[in-house]
C-alpha positions as CSV (number, residue, x, y, z in Angstrom):
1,X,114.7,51.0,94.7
2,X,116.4,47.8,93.2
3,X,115.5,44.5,94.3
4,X,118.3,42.2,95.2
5,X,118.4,38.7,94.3
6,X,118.5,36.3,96.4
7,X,119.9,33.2,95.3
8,X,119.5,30.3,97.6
9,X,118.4,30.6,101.3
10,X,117.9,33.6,103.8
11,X,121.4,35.0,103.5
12,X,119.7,38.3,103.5
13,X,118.7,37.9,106.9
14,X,121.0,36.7,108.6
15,X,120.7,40.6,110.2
16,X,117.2,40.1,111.8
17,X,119.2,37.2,113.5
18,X,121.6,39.4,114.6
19,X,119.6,41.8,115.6
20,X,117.3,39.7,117.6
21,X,120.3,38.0,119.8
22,X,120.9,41.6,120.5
23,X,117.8,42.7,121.9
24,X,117.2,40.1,124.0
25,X,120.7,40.5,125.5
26,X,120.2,43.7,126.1
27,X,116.6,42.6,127.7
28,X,117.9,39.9,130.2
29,X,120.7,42.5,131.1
30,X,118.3,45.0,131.9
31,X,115.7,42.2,134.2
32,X,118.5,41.2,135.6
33,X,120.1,44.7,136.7
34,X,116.7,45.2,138.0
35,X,115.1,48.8,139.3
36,X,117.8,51.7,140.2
37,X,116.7,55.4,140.2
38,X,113.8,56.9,140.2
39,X,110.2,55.1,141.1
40,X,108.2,57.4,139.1
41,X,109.9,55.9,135.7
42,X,110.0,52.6,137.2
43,X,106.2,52.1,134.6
44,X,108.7,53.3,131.8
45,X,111.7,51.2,132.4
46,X,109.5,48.2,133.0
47,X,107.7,48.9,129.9
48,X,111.4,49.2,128.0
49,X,112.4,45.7,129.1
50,X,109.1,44.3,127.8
51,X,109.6,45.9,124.5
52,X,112.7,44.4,124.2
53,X,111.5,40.6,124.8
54,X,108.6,41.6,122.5
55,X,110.7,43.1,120.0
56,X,113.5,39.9,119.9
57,X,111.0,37.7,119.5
58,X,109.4,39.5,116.5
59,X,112.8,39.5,115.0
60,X,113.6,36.3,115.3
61,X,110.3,35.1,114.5
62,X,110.4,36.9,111.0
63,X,113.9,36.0,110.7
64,X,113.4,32.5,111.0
65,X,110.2,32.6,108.7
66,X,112.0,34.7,105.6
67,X,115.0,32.7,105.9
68,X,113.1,29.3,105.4
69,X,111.6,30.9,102.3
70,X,108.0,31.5,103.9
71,X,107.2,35.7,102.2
72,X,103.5,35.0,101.9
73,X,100.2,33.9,103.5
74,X,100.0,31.0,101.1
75,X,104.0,29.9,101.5
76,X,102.8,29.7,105.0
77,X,99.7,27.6,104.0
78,X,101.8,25.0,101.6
79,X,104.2,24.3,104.7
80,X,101.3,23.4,107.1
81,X,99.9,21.0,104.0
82,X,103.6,19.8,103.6
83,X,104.1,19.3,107.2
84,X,100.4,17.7,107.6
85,X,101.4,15.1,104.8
86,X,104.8,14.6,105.9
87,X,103.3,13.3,109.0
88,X,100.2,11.6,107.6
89,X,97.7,13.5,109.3
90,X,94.6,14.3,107.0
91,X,93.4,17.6,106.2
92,X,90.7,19.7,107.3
93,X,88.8,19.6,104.7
């Protein structure tokens, strides 16, 4: 599998974006149509409208984190200690 560059930005994910608006618009249309059919698979459709929140706001939250250039544990870590500076708060340690 190639790897494709990516030069500047998250313009590679602009997708999980995408893909996150969609789920939860498809999540608040399905609260908000509410329970029709069946009560036995009421457990299942309630279950499918919390996956979706869940889901959207996995997307958006990886999304958001790739696109700012955070891939790693440590990226995540040098942010914090960027953002802790920034604001002249001390460190923990």
């Amino acid at each position: 599998m190639e790897k494709v560059a990516n030069n500047g930005g998250g313009g590679g994910y602009w997708w999980w974006a995408g893909a996150s608006g969609v789920q939860l618009a498809w999540g608040i249309y399905s609260f908000r149509k509410g329970y029709a059919g069946d009560s036995r698979l009421m457990p299942l459709k309630a279950f499918g409208v919390a996956s979706l929140f869940v889901g959207a706001t996995a997307t958006a939250t990886v999304g958001t984190l790739r696109a700012s250039g955070i891939h790693s544990v440590k990226d995540a870590i040098e942010a914090g200690a960027s953002i802790r500076s920034g604001l002249g708060v001390k460190g923990r340690g």
